[in-house]
VEXTOR-14490 format. One record per residue: x, y, z of N, C-alpha, C in turn; residue number from 0; residue in three letters. Coordinates in pm, 1 decimal. Layout:
% VEXTOR-14490
X;Y;Z;X;Y;Z;X;Y;Z;NUM;ALA $
...
***
This chain:
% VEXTOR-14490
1290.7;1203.9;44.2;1389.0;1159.8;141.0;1503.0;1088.5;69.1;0;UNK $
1623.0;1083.5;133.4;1752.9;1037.1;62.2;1755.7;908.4;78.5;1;UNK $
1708.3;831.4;202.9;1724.0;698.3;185.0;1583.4;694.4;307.2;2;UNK $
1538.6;565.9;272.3;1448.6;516.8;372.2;1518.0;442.8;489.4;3;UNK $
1488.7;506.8;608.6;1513.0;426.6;741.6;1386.5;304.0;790.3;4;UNK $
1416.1;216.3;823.8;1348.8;109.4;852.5;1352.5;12.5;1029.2;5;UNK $
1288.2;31.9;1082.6;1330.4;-68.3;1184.3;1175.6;-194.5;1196.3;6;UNK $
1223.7;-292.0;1163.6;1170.0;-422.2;1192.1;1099.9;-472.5;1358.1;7;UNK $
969.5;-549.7;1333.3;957.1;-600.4;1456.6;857.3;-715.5;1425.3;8;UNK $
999.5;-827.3;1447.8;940.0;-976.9;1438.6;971.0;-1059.2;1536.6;9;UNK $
924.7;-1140.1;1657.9;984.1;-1233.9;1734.5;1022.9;-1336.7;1651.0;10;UNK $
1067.6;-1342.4;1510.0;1133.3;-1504.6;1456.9;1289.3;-1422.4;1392.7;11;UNK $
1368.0;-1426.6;1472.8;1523.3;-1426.7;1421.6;1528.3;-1432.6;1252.7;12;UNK $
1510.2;-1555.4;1195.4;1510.0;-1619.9;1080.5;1473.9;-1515.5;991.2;13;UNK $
1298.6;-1492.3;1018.2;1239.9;-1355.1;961.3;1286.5;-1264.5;914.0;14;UNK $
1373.2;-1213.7;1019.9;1368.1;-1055.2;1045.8;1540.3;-1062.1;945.1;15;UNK $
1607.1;-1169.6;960.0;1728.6;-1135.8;861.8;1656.2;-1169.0;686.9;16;UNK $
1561.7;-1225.1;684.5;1569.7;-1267.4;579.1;1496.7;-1126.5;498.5;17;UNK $
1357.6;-1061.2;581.1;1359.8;-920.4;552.3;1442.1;-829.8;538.0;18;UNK $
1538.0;-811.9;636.7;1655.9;-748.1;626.6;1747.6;-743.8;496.1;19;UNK $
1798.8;-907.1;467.3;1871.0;-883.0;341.5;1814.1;-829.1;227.6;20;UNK $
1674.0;-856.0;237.4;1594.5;-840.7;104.9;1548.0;-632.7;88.7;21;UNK $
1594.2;-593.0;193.9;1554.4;-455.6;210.7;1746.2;-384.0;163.2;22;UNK $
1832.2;-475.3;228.3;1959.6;-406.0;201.6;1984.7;-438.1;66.0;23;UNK $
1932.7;-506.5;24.5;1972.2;-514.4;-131.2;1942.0;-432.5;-234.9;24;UNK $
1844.8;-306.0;-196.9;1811.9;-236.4;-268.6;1848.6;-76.1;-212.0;25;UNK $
1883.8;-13.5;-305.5;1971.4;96.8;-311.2;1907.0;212.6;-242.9;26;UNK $
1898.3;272.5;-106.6;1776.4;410.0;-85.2;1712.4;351.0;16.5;27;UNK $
1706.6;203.9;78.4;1703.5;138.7;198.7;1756.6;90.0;295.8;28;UNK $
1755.1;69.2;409.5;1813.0;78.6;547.1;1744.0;46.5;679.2;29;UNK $
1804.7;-86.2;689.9;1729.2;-117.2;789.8;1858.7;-92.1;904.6;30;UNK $
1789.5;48.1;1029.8;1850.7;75.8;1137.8;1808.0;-15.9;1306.1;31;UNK $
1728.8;-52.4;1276.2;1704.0;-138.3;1405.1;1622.7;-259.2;1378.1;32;UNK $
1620.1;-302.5;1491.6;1560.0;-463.8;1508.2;1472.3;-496.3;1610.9;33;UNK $
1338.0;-533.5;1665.3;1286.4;-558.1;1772.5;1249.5;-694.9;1726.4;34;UNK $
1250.0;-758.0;1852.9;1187.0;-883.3;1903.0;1014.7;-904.3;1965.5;35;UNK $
978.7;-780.2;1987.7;861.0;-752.7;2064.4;804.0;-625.3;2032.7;36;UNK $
671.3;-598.3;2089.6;607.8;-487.9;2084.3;657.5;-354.6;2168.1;37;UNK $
658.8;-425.8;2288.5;719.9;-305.3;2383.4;900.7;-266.4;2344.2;38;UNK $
955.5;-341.2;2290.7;1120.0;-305.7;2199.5;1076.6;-227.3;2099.3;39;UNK $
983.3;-227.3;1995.0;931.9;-138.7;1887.5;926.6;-36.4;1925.6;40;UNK $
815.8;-11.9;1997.3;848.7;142.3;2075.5;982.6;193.4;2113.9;41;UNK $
1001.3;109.2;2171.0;1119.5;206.6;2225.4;1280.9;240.8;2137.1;42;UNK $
1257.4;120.4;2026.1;1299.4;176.3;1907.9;1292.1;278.5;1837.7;43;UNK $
1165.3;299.0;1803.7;1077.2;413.6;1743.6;1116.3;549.7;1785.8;44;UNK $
1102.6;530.4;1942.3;1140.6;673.0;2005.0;1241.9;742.1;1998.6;45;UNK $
1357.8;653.8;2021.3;1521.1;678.6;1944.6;1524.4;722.3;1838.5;46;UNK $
1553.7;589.2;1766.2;1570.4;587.1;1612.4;1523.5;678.6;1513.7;47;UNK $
1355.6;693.5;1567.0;1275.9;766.5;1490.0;1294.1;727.0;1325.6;48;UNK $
1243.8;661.1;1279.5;1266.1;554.6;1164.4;1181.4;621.0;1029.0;49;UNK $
1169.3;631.8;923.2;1023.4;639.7;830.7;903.0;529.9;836.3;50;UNK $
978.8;408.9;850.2;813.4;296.9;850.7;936.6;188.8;934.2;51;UNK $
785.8;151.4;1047.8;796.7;54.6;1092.0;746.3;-70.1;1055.5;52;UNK $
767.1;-189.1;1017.3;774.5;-343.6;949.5;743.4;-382.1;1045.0;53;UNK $
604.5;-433.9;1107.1;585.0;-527.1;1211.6;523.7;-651.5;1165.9;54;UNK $
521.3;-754.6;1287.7;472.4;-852.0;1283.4;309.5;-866.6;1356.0;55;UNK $
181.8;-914.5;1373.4;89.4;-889.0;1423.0;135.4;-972.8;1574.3;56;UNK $
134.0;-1159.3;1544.7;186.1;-1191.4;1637.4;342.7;-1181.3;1726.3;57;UNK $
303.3;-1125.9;1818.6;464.1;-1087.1;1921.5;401.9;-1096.5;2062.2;58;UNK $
520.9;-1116.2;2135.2;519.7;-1139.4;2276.2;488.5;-1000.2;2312.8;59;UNK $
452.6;-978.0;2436.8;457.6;-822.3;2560.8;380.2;-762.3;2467.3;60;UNK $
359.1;-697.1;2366.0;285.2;-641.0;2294.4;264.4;-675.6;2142.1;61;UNK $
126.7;-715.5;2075.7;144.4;-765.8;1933.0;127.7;-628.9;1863.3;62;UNK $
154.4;-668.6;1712.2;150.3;-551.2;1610.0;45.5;-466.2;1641.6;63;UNK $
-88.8;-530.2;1621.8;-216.2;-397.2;1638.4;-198.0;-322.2;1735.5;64;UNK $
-133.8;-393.5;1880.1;-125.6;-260.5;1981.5;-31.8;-149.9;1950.0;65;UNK $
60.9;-198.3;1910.7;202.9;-118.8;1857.9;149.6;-18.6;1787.4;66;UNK $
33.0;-15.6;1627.1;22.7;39.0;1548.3;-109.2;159.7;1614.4;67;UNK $
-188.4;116.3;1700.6;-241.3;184.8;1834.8;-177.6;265.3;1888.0;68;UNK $
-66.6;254.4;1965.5;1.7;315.1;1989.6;77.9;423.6;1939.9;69;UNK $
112.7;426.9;1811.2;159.1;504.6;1748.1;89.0;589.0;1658.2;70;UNK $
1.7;559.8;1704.6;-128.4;600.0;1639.5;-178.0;732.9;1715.5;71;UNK $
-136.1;657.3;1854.7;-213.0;755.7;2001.2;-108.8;829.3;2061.9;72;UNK $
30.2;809.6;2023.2;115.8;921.7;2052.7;151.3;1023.4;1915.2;73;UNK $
108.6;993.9;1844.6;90.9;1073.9;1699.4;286.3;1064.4;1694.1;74;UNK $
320.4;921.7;1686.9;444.1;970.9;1638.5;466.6;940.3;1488.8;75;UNK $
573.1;1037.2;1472.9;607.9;1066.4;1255.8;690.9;923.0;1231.8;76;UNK $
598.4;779.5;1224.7;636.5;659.9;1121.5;551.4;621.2;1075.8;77;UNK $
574.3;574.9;968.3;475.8;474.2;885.2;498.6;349.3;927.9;78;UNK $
375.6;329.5;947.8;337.8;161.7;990.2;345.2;55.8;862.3;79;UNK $
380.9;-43.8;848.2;379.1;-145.5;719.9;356.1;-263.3;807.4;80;UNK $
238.1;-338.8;813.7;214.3;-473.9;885.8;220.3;-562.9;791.8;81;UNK $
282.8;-701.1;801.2;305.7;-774.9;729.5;347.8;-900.4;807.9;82;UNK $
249.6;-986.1;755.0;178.1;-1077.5;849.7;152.7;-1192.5;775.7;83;UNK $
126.7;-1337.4;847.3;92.7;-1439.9;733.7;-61.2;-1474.5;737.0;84;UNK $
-97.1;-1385.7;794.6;-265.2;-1388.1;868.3;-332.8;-1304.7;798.5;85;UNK $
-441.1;-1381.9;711.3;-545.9;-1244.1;588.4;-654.6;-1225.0;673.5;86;UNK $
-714.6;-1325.8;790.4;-820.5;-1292.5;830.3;-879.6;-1162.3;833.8;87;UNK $
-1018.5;-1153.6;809.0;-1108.6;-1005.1;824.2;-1117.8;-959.0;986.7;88;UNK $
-1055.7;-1027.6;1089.2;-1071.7;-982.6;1216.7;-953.4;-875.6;1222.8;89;UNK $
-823.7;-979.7;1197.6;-686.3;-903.8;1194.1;-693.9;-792.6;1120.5;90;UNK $
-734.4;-818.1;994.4;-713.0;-675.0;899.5;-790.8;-574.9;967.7;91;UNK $
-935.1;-588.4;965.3;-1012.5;-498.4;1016.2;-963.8;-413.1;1158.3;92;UNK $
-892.7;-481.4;1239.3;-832.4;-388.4;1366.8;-706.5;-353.2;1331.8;93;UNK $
-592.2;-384.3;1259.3;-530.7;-312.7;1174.4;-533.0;-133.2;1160.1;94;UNK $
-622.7;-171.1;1060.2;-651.9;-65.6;965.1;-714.9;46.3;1080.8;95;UNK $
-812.9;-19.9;1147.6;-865.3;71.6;1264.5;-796.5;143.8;1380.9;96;UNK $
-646.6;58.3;1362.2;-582.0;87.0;1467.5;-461.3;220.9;1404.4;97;UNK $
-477.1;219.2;1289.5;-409.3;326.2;1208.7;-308.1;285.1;1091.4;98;UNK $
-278.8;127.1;1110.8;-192.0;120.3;984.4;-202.7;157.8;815.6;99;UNK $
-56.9;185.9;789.0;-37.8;287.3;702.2;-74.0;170.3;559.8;100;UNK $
5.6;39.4;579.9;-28.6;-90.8;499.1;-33.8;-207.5;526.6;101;UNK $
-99.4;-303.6;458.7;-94.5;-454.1;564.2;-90.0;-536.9;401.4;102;UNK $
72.4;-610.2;454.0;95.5;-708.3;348.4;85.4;-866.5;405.0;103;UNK $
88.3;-915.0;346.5;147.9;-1118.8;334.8;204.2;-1113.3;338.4;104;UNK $
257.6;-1240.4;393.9;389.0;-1245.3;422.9;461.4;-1327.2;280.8;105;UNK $
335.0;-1398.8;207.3;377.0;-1463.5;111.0;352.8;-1362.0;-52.1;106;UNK $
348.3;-1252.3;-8.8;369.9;-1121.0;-111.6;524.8;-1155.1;-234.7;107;UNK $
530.4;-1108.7;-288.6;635.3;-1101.9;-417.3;722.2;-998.0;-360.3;108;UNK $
825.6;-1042.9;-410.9;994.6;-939.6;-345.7;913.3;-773.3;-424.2;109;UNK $
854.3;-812.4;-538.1;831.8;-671.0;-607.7;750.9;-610.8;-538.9;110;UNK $
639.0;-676.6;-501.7;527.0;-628.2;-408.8;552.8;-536.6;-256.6;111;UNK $
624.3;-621.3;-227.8;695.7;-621.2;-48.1;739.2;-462.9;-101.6;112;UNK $
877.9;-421.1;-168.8;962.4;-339.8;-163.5;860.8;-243.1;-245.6;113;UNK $
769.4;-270.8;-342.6;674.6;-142.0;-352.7;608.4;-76.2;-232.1;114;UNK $
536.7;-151.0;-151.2;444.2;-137.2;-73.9;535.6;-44.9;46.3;115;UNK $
665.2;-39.3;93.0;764.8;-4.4;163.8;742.1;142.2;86.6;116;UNK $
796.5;132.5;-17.2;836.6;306.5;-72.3;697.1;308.7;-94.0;117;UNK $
635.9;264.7;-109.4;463.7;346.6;-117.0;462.6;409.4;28.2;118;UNK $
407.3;340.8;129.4;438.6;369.2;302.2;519.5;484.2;290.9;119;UNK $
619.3;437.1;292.2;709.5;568.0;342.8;701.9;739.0;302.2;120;UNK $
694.7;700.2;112.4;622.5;839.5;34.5;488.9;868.1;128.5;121;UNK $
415.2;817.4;218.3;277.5;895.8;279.4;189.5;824.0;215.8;122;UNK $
162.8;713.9;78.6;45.4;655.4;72.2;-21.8;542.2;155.6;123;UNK $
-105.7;483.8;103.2;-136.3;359.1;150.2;-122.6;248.7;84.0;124;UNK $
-126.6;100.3;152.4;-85.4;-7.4;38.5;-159.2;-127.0;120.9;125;UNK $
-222.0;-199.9;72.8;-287.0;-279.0;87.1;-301.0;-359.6;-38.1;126;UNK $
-273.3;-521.9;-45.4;-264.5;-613.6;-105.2;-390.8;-662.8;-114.7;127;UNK $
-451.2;-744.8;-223.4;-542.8;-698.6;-343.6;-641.6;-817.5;-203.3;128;UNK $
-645.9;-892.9;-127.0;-697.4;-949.8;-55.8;-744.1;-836.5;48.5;129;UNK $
-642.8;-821.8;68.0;-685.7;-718.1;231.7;-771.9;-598.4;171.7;130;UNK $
-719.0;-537.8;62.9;-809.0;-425.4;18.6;-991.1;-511.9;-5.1;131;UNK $
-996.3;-645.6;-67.7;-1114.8;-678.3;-71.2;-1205.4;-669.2;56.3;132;UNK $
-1144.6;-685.8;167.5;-1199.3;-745.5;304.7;-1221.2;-583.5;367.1;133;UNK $
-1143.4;-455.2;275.3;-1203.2;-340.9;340.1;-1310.7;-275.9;249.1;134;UNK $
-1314.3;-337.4;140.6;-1434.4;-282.8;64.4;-1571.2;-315.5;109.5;135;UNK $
-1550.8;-474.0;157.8;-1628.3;-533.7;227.2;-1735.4;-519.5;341.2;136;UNK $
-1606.0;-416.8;390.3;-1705.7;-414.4;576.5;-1725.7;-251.3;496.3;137;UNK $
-1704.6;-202.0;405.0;-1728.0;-55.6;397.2;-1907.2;-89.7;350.5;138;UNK $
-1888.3;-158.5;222.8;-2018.2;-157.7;163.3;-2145.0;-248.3;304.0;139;UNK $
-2071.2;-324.8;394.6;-2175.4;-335.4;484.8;-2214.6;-259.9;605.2;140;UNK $
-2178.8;-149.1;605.2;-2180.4;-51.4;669.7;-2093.7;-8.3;796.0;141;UNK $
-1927.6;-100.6;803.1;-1852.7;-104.2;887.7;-1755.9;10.4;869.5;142;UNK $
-1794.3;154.5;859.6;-1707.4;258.3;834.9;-1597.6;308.3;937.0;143;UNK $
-1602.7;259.6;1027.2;-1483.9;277.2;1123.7;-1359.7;279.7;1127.9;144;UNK $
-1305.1;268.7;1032.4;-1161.0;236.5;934.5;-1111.5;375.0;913.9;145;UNK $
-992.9;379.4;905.4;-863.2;510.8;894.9;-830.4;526.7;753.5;146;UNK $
-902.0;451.8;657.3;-894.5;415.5;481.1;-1018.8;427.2;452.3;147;UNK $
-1012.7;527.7;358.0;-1170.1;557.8;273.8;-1156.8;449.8;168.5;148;UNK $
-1251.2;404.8;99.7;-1298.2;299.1;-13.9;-1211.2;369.5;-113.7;149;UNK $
-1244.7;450.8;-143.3;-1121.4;544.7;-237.2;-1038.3;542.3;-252.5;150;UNK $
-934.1;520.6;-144.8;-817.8;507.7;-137.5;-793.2;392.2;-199.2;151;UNK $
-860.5;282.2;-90.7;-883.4;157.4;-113.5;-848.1;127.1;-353.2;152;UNK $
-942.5;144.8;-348.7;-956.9;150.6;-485.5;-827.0;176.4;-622.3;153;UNK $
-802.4;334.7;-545.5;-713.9;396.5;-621.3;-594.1;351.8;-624.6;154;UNK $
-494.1;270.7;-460.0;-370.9;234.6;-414.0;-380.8;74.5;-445.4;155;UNK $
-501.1;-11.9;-429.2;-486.7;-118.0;-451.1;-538.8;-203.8;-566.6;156;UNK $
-671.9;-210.2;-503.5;-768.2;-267.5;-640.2;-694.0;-288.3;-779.9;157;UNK $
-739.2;-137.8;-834.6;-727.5;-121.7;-960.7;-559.2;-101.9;-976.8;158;UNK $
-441.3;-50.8;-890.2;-320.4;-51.4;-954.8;-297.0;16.2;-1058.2;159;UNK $
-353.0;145.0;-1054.7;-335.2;251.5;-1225.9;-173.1;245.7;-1171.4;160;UNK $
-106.3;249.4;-1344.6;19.8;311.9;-1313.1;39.3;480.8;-1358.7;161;UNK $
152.7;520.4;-1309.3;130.2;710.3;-1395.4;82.5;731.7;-1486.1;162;UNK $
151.7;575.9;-1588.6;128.6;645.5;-1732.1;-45.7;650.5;-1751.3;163;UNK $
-95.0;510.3;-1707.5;-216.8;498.4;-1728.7;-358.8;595.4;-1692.4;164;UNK $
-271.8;693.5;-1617.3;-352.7;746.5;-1472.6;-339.9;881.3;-1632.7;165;UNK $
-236.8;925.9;-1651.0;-224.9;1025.2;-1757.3;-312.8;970.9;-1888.0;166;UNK $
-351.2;876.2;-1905.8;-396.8;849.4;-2048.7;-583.5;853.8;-2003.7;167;UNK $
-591.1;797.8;-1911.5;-702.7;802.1;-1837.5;-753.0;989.0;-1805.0;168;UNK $
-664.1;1033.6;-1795.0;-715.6;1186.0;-1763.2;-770.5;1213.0;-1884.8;169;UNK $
-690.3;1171.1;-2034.0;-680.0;1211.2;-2171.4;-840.9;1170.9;-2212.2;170;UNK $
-847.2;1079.1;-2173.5;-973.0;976.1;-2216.5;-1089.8;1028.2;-2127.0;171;UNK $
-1057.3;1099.7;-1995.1;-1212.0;1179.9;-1977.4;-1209.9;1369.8;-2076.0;172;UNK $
-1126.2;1373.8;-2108.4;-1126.6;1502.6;-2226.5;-1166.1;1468.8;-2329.3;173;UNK $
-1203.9;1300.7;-2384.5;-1275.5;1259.8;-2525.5;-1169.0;1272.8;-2604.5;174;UNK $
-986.0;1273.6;-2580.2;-929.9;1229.8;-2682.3;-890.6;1097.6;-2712.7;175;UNK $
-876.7;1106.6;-2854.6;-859.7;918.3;-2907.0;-743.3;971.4;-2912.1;176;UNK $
-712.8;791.4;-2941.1;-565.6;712.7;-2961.0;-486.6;792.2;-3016.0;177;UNK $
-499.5;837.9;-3119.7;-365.2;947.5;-3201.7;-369.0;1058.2;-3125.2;178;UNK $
-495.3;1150.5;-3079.5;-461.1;1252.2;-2930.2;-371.7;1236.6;-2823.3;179;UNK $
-413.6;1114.9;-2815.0;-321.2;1115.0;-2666.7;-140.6;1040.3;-2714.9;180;UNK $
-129.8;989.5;-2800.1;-14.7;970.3;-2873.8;41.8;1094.2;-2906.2;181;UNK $
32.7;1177.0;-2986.0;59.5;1325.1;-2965.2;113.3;1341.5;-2870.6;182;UNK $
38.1;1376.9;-2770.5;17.7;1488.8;-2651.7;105.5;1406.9;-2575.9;183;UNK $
142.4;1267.7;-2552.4;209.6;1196.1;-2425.1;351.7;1170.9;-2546.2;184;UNK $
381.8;1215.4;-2654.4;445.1;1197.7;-2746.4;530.0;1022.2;-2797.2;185;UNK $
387.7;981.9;-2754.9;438.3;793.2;-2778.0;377.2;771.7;-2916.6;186;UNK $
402.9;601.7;-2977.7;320.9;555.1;-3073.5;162.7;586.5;-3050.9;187;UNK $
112.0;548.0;-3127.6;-42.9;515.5;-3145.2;-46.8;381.0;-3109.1;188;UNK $
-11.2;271.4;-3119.8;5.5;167.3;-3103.5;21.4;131.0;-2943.7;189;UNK $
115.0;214.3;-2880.7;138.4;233.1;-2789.8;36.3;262.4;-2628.5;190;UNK $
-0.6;410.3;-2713.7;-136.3;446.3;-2646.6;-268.3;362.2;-2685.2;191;UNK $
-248.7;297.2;-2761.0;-346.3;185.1;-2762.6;-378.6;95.8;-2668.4;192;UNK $
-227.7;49.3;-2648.3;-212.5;-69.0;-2537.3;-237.7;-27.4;-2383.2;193;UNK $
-188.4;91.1;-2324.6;-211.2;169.3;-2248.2;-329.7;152.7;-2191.0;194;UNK $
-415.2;202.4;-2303.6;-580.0;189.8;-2280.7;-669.0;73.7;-2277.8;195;UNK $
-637.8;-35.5;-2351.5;-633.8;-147.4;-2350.6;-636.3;-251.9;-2193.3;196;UNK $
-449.5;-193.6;-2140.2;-464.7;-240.1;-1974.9;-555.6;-170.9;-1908.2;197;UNK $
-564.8;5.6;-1979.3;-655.1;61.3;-1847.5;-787.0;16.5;-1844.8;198;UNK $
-889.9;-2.1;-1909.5;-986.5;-106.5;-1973.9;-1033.3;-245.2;-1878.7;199;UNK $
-894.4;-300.1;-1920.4;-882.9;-467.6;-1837.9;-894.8;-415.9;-1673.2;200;UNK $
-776.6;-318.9;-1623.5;-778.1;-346.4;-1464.9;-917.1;-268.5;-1398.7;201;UNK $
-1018.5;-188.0;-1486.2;-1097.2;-121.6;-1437.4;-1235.1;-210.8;-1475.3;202;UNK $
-1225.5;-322.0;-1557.9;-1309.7;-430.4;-1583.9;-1426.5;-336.8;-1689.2;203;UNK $
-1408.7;-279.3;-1771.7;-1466.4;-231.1;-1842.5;-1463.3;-249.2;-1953.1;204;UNK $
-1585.9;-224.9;-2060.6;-1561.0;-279.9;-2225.4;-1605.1;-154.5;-2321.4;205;UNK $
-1617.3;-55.6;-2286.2;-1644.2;47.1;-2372.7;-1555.6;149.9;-2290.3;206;UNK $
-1613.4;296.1;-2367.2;-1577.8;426.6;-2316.8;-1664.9;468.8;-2260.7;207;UNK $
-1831.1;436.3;-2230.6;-1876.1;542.1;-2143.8;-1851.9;423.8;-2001.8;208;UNK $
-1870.1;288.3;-2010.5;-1831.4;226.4;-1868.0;-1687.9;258.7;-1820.7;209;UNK $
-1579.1;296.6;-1919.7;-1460.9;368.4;-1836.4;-1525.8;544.5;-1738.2;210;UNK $
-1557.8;572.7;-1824.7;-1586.9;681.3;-1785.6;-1656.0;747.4;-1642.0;211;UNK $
-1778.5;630.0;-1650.5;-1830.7;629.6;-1570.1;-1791.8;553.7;-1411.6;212;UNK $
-1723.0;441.0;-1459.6;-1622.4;383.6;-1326.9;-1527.1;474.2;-1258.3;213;UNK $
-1479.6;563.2;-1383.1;-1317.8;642.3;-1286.0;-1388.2;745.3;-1261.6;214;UNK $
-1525.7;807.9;-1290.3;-1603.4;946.7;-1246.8;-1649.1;905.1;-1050.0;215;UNK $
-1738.9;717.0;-1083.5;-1755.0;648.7;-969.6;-1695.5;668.0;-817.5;216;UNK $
-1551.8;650.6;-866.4;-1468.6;569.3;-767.9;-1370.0;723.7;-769.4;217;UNK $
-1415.1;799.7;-789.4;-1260.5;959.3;-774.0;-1167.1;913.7;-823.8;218;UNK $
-1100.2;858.5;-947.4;-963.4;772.6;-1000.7;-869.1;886.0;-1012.7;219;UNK $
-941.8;1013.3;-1050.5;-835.3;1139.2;-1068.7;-859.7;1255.7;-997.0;220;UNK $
***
């Protein structure tokens, strides 16, 4: 897509500009509308027809989870992004159940916020390293009712592979070393060292067959 369309829905004025500036400041974003409420979201939505909707959970006439329900149950084409100052496991858990696409903090990083947006909008999922804990959570206790497989979970949040890593990681279940995959990705050795090194740290592993066996685990590729 050429630029991302955006419409907001926060009952705090203050909020919703201060999201706003922080979305116009970056080049390929666009925020086209504004709601105050749940039942204004909709009817935003229906117009506008937006890529991701930015809600708030708490709102008057209708809060976020119904909204994301809703759009859920008219199968209309937006991405949901909830972003909220509320981590509780009640909120998240009906969230996610209710179909949202991601659920941030509100006290998230400008880098975080505006990833998690173009993540949404490209069709993934994004969930912040709390909320993803609280769905691993009810998964492993047998609360499977959720619109997010553990997988996902894993792959979009948790662990945070980046491309490159995700490519060196493919290299490393083919059994090539450091100067292989230096070659083949045409970087230092030094380089692809370090690479492997982070991939290592974010997958909490200390050898090659516990890499191996974690990203075979969890579907990483």
């Amino acid at each position: 897509m050429d630029k991302i369309n955006v419409v907001l829905a926060d009952d705090h004025v203050l909020v919703r500009d201060g999201i706003k500036a922080l979305l116009e400041d970056q080049e390929g974003i666009e925020v086209i509308d504004e709601a105050s409420n749940g039942k204004e979201a909709l009817s935003l939505i229906a117009n506008s027809k937006p890529h991701v909707l930015i809600v708030d959970i708490r709102m008057p006439e209708m809060n976020g989870i119904e909204v994301v329900g809703e759009i859920s149950k008219l199968n209309l084409e937006v991405k949901t992004l909830v972003l909220s100052m509320h981590d509780s496991e009640e909120y998240v858990v009906q969230a996610i159940q209710a179909g949202a696409d991601g659920y941030l903090l509100k006290g998230a990083s400008k880098e975080e916020f505006l990833k998690a947006v173009t993540k949404v909008a490209s069709g993934g999922k994004y969930f912040t390293g709390d909320v993803s804990a609280i769905i691993m959570k009810n998964f492993v206790n047998g609360n499977t009712n959720t619109a997010v497989s553990p997988e996902i979970v894993l792959k979009e949040s948790v662990f945070n592979l980046t491309k490159r890593e995700k490519q060196i990681l493919g290299l490393v279940l083919e059994f090539k070393n450091n100067k292989d995959i230096a070659d083949e990705l045409q970087i230092s050795k030094r380089t692809a060292e370090v690479h492997r090194f982070n991939l290592m740290k974010k997958l909490e592993v200390s050898n090659l067959k516990e890499l191996i066996d974690k990203a075979k685990s969890h579907a990483l590729l």
